[in-house]
TIFI-29010 format. One record per residue (C-alpha): z negated, y negated, x; residue in three letters. Coordinates in steps of 0.1 Angstrom, whole numbers, plus 5000, padded with zeros to 4 digits. Example, Ala and Ser with C-alpha at 12.3 -4.5 7.8 and 13.67 -1.06 7.14 Angstrom:
TIFI-29010
z / y / x / rest
4922 / 5045 / 5123 / ALA .
4929 / 5011 / 5137 / SER .
//
This chain:
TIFI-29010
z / y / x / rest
4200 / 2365 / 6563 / UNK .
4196 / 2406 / 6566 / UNK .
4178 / 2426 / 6585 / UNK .
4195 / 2455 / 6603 / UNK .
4178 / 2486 / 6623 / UNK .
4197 / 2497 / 6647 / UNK .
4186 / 2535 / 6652 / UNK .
4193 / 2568 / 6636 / UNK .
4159 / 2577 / 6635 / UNK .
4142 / 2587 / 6605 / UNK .
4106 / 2573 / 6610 / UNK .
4113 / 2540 / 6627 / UNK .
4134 / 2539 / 6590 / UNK .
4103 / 2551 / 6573 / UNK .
4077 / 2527 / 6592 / UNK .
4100 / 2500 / 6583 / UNK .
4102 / 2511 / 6547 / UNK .
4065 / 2520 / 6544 / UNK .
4057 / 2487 / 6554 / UNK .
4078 / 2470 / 6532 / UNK .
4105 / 2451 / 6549 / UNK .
4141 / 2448 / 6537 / UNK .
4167 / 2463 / 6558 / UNK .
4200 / 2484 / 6566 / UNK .
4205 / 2506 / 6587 / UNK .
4235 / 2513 / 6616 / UNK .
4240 / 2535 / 6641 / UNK .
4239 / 2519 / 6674 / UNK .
4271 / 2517 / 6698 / UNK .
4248 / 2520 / 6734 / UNK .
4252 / 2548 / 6759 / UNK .
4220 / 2554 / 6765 / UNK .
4226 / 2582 / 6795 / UNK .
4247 / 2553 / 6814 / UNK .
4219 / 2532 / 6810 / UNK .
4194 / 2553 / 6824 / UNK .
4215 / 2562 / 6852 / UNK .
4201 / 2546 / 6885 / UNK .
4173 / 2526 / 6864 / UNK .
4142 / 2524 / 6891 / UNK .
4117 / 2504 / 6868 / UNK .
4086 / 2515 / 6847 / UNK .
4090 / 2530 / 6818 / UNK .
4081 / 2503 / 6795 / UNK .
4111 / 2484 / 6815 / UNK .
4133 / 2509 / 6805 / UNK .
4121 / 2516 / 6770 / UNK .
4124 / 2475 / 6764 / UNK .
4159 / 2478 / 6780 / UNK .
4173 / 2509 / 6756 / UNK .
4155 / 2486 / 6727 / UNK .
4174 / 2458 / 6738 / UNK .
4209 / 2472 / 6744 / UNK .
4205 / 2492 / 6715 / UNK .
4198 / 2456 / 6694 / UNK .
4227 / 2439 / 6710 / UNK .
4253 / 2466 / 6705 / UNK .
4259 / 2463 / 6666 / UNK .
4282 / 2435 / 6656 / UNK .
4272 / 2417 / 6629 / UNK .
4272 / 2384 / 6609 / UNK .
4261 / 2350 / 6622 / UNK .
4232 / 2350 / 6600 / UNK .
4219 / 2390 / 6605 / UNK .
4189 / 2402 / 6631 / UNK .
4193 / 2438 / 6648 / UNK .
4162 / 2457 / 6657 / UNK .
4165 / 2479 / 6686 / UNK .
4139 / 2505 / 6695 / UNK .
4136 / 2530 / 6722 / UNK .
4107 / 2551 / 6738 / UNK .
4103 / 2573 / 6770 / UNK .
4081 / 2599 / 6783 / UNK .
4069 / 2602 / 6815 / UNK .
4041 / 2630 / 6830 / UNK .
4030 / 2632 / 6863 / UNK .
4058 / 2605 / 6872 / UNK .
4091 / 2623 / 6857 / UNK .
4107 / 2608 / 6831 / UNK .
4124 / 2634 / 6802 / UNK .
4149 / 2627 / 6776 / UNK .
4153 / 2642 / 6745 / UNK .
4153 / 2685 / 6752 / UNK .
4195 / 2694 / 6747 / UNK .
4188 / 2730 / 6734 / UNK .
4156 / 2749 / 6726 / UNK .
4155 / 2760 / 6757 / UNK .
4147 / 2730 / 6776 / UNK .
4120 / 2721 / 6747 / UNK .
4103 / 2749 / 6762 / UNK .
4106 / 2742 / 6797 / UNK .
4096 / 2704 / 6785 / UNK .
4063 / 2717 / 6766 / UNK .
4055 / 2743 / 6798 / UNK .
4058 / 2709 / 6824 / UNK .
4036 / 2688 / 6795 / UNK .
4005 / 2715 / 6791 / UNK .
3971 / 2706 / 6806 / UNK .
3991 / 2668 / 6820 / UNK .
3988 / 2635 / 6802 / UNK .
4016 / 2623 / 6791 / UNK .
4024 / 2586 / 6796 / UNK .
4047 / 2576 / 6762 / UNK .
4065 / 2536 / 6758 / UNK .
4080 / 2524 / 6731 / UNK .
4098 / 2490 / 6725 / UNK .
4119 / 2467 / 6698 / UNK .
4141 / 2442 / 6704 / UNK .
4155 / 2417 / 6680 / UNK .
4187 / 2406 / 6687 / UNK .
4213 / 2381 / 6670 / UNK .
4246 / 2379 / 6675 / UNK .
4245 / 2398 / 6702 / UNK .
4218 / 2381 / 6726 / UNK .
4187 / 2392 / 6725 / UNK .
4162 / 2369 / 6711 / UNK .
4124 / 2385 / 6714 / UNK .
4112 / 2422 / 6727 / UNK .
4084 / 2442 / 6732 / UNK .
4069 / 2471 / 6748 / UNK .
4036 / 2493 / 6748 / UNK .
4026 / 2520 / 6763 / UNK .
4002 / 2551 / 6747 / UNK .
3984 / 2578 / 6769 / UNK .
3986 / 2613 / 6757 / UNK .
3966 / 2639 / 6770 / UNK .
3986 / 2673 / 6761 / UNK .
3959 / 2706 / 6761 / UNK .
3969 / 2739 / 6778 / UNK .
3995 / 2752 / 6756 / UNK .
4002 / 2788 / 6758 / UNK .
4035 / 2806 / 6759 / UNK .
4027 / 2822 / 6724 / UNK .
4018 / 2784 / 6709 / UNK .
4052 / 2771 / 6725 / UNK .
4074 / 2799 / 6708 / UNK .
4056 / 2797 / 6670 / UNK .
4054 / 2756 / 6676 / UNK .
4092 / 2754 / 6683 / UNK .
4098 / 2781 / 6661 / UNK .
4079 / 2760 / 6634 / UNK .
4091 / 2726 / 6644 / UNK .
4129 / 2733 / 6662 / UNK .
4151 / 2714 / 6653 / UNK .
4137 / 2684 / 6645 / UNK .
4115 / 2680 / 6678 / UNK .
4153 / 2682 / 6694 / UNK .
4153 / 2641 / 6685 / UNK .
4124 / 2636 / 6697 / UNK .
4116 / 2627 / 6738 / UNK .
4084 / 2643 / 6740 / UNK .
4096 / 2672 / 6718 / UNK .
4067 / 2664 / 6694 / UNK .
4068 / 2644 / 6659 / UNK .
4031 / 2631 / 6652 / UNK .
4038 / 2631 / 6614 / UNK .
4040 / 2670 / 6618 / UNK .
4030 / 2695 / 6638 / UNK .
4030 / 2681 / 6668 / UNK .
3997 / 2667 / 6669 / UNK .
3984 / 2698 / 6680 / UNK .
3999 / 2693 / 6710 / UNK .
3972 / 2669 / 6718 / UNK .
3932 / 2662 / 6726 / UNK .
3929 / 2630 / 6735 / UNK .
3952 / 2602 / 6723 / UNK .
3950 / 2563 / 6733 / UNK .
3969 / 2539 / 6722 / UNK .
3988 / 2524 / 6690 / UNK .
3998 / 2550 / 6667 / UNK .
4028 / 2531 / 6657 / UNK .
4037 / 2526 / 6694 / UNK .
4036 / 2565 / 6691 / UNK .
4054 / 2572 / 6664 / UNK .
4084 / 2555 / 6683 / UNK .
4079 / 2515 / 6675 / UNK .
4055 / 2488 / 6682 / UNK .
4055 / 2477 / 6644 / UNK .
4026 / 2457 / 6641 / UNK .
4040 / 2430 / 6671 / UNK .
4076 / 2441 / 6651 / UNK .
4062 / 2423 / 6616 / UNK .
4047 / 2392 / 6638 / UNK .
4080 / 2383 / 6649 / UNK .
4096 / 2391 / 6617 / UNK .
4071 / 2360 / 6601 / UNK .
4078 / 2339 / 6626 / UNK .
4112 / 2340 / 6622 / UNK .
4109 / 2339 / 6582 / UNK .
4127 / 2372 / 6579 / UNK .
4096 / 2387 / 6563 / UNK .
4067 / 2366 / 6537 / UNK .
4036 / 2352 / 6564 / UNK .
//
């Protein structure tokens, strides 16, 4: 049996790594715009959904597991996506300061694909007032890398002073649930219990 992530995303690829576990890693075939489109759920229902589809839409062997993960961003009840050009990571970080931000991330595990087991978490974020100087030197500092990331912040960098209050799973955070991630991986025997 292998393990396969399903994401182009270099730290679900490093948590994965970091924490040991065995895997490969391909791109997912999942339109995640289409999927989006006319969604009216919570956004842990959508972030378990992108997991999922993105799980399921890898072909692979009888005997390999695809993880899937997804999060989304939501403050004061509008959902973002990833910012398309500087720009809009601007605008983003202007509609973020002085708001908590609401962030859900899931994983999926899927086999041949169905999917077999999800999850989904949500964090609370509580962004300070960011000023228009902060904004320029942060993207300036961070750009493009915060272009991947919904939220426009990576926690492993600079984007942690975006923050004053943070609640919830740092994992969950970073973009994946891993600790729930590794239980299931035991109980399937994909990883040593």
């Amino acid at each position: 049996m292998s393990l396969i992530l399903a994401s182009n995303s270099q730290i679900r690829r490093l948590m994965l790594e970091q924490a040991g576990v065995d895997f490969e890693v391909r791109a997912p075939c999942f339109d995640e715009s289409e999927a989006k489109a006319g969604f009216d759920g919570d956004n842990e229902s959508l972030a378990r959904m992108l997991a999922e589809g993105k799980a399921a839409s890898v072909t692979a062997g009888p005997g390999n597991w695809l993880i899937g993960s997804d999060s989304t961003v939501s403050v004061d009840g509008m959902r973002y996506s990833k910012p398309r050009d500087h720009e809009e990571a601007a605008s983003h970080l202007r509609a973020f300061s002085g708001h908590t931000m609401w962030l859900s991330s899931a994983v999926a595990l899927a086999r041949q694909g169905r999917v077999e087991w999800s999850h989904a978490e949500t964090a609370r974020l509580a962004v300070r007032a960011l000023s228009e100087r902060f904004i320029a030197d942060y993207l300036d500092q961070e750009w493009p890398e915060v272009g991947f990331c919904v939220g426009v912040f990576r926690m492993e960098g600079r984007g942690v002073t975006l923050f004053e209050r943070v609640e919830g799973s740092h994992f969950t955070i970073l973009g994946m649930p891993l600790l729930p991630l590794l239980g299931a991986l035991r109980e399937r025997g994909l990883m040593a219990s």
